[in-house]
DSSP file (Angstrom, degrees, kcal/mol; ACC not computed):
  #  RESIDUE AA STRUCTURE BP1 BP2  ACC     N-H-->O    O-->H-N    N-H-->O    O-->H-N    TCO  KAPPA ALPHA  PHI   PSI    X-CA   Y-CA   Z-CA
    1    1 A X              0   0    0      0, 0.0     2,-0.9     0, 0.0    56,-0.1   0.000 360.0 360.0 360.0 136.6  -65.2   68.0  -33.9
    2    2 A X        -     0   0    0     54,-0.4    53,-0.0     3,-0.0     5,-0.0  -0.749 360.0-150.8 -93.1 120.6  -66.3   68.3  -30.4
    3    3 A X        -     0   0    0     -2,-0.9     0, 0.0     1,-0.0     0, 0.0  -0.200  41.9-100.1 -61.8 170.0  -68.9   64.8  -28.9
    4    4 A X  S >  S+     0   0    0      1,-0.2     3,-2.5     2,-0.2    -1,-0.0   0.907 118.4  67.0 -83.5 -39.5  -71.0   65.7  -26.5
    5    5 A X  T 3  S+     0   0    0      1,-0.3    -1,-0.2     4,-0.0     4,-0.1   0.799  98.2  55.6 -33.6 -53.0  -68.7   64.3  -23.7
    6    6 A X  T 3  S+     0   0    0      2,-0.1     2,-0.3     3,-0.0    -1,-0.3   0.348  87.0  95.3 -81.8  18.7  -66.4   66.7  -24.4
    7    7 A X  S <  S-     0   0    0     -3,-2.5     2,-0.2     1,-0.1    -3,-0.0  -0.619  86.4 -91.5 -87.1 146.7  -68.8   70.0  -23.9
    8    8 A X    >   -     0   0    0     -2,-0.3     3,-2.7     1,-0.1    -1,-0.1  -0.335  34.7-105.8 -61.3 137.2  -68.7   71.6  -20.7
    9    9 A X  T 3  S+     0   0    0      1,-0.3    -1,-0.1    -2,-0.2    -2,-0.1   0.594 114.1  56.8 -36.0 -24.6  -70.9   70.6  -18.1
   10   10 A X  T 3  S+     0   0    0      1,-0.1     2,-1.7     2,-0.1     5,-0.3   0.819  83.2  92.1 -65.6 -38.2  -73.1   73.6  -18.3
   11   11 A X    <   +     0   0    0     -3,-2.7     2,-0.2     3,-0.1    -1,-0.1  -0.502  54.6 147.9 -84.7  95.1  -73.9   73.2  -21.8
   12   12 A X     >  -     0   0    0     -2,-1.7     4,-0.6     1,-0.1    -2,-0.1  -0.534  67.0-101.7-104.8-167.6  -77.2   71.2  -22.1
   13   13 A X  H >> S+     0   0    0      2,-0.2     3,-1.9    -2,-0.2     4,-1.8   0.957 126.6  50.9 -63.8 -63.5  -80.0   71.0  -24.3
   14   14 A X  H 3> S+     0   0    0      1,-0.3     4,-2.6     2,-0.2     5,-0.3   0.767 112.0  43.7 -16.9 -59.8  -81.7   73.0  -21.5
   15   15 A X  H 3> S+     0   0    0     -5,-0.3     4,-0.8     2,-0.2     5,-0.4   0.499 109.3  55.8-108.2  -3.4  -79.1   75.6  -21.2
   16   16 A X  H <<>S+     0   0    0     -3,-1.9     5,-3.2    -4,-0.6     4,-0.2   0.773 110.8  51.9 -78.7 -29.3  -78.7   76.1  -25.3
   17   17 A X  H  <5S+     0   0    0     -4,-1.8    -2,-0.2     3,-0.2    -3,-0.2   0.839 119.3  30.6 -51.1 -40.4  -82.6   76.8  -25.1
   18   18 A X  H  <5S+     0   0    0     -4,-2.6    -3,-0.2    -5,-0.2     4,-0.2   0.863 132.4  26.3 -90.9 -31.7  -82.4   79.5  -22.4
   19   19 A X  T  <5S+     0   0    0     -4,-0.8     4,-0.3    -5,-0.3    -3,-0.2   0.688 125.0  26.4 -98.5 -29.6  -79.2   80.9  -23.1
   20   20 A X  T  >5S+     0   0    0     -5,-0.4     4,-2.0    -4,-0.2     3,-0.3   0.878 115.7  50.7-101.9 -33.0  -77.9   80.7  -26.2
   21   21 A X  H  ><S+     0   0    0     -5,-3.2     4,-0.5     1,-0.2    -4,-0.1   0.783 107.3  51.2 -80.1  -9.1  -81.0   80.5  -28.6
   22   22 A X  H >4 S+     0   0    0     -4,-0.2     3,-0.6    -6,-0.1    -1,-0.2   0.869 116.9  50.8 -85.9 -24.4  -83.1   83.5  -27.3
   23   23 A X  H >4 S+     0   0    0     -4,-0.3     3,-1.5    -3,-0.3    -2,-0.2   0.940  87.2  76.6 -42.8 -72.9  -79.1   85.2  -28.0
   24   24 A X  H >< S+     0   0    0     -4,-2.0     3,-3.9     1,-0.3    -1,-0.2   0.465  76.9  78.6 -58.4 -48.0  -78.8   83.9  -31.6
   25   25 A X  T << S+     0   0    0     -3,-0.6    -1,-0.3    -4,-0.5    -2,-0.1   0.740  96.8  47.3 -30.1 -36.0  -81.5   87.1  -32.6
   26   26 A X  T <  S+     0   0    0     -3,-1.5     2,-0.3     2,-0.1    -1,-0.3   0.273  98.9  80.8 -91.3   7.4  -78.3   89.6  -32.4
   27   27 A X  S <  S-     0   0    0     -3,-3.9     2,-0.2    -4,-0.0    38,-0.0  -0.943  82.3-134.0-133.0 137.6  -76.2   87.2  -34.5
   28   28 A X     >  -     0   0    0     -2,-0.3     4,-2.2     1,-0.1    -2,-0.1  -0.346  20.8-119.1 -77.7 152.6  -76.8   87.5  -38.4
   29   29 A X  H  > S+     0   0    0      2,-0.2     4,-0.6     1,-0.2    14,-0.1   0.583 107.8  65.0-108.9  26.9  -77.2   84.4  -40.0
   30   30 A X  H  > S+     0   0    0      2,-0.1     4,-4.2     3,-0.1    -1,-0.2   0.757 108.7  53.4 -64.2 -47.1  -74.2   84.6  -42.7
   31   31 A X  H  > S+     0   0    0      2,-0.2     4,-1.6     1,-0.2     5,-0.3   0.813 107.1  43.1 -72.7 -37.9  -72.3   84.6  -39.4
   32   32 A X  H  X S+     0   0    0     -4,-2.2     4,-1.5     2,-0.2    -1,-0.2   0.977 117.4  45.8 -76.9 -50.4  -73.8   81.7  -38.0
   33   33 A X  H  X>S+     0   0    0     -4,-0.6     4,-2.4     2,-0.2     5,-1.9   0.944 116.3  49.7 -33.5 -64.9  -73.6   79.5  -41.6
   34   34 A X  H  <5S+     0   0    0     -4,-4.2    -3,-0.2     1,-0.3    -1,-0.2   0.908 116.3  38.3 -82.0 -28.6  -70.2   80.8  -41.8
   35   35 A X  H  <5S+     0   0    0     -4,-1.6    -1,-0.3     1,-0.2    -2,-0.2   0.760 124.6  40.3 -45.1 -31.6  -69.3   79.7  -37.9
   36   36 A X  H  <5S-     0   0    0     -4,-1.5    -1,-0.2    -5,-0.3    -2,-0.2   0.874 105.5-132.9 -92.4 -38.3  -71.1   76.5  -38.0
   37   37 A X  T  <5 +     0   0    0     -4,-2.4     2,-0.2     1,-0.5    -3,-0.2   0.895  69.0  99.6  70.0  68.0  -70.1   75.7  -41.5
   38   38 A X  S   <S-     0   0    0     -5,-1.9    -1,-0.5     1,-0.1    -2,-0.2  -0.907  76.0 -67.2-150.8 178.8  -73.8   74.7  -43.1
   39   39 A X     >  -     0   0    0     -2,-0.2     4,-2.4    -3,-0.1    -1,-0.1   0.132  31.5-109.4 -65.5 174.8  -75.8   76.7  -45.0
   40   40 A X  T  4 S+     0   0    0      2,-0.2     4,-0.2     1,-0.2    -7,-0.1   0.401 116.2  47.3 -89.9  12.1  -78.0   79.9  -44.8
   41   41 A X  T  > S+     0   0    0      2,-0.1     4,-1.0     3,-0.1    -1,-0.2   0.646 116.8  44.4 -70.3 -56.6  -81.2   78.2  -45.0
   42   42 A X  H  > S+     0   0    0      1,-0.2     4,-2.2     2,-0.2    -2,-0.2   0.815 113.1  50.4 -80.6 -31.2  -80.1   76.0  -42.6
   43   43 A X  H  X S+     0   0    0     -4,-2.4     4,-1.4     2,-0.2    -1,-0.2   0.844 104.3  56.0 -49.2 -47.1  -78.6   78.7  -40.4
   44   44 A X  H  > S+     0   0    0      2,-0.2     4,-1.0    -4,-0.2    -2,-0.2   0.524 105.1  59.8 -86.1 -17.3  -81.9   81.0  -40.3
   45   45 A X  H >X>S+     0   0    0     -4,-1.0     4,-1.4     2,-0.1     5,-0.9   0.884 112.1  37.0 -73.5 -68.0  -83.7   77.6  -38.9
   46   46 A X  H 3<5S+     0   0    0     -4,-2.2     3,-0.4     1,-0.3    -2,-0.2   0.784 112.5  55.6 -67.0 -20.6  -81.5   77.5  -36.0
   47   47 A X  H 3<5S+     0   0    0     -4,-1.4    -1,-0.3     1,-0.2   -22,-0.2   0.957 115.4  38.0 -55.7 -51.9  -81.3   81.1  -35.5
   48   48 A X  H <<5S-     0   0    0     -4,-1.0    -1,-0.2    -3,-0.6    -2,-0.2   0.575 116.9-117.1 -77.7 -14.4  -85.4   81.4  -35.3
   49   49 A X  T  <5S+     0   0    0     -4,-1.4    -3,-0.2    -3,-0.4    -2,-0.1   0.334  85.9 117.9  92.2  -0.1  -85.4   77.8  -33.2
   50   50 A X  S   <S+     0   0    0     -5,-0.9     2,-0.4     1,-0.2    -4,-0.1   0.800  81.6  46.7 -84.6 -11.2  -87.3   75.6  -35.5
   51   51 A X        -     0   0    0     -6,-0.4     2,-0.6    -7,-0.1    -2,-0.3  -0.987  66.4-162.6-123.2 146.4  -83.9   73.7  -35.6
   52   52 A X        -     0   0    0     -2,-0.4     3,-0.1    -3,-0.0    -5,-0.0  -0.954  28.8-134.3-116.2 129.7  -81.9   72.7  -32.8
   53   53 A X        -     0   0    0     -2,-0.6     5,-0.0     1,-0.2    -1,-0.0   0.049  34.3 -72.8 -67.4 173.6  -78.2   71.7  -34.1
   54   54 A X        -     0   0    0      1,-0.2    -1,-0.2     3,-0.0     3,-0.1   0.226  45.9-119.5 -55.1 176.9  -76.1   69.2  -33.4
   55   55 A X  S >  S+     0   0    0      2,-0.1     3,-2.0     1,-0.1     4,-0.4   0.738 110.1  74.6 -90.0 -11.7  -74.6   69.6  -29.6
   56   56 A X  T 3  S+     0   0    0      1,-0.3   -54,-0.4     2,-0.1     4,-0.2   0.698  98.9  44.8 -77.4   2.7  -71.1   69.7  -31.3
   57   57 A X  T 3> S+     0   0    0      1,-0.1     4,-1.7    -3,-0.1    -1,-0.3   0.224  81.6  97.6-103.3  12.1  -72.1   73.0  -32.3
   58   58 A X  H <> S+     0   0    0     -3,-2.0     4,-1.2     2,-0.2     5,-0.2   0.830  89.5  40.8 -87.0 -48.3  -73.5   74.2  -29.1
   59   59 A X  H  > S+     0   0    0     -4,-0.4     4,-2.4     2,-0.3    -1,-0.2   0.883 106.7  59.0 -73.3 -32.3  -70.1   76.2  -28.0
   60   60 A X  H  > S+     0   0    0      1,-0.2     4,-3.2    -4,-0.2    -2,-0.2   0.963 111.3  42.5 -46.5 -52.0  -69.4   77.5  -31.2
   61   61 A X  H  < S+     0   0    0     -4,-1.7     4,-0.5     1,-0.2    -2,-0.3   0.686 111.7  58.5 -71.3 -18.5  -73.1   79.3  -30.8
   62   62 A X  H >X>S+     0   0    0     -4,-1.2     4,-1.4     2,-0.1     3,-1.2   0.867 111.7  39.9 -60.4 -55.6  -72.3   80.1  -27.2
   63   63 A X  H ><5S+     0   0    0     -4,-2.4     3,-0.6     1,-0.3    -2,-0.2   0.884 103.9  59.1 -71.9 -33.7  -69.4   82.0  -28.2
   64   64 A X  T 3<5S+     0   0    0     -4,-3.2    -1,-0.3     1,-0.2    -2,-0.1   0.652 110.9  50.0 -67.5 -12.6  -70.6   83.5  -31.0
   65   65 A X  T <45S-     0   0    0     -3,-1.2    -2,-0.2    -4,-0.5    -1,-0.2   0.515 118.3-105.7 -87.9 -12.1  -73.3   85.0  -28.3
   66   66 A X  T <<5S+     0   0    0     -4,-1.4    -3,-0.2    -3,-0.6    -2,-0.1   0.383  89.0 123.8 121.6 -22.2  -70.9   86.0  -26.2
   67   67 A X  S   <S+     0   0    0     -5,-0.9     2,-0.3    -6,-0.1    -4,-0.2   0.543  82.1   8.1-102.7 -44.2  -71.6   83.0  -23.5
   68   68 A X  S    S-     0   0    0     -6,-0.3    -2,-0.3    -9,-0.2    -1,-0.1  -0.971  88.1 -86.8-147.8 145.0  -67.8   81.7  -23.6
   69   69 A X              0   0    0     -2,-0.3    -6,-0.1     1,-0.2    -5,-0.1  -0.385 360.0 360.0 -42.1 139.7  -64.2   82.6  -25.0
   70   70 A X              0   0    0     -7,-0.1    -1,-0.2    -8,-0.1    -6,-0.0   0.030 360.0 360.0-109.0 360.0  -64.0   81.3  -28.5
């Protein structure tokens, strides 16, 4: 599991708001449950924003947007 120390400097709370979550609309949210490894309840909150995930999941959801190499 990646800490927040070890996220790249770019990746804030700030830059998962502007960049990844308005992304997250083009990614289904099987695909996010199964990347993230939580459920699809809990998947279709972060997709829509009414939850913001852990940060250790912040690159995974970058990547899956397109944002970074996975």
């Amino acid at each position: 599991m990646l800490s927040g120390a070890s996220l790249p400097t770019w990746l804030t709370q700030s830059s998962y708001r502007e960049l990844i979550l308005p992304r997250l609309a083009t990614v289904t949210v099987p695909t996010i449950a199964q990347a993230l490894h939580v459920s699809e309840p809990y998947a279709a909150k972060v997709r829509k924003g009414q939850h913001v995930p852990h940060p250790m999941h912040w690159q995974t959801l970058a990547g899956l947007v397109g944002l970074i190499k996975s």
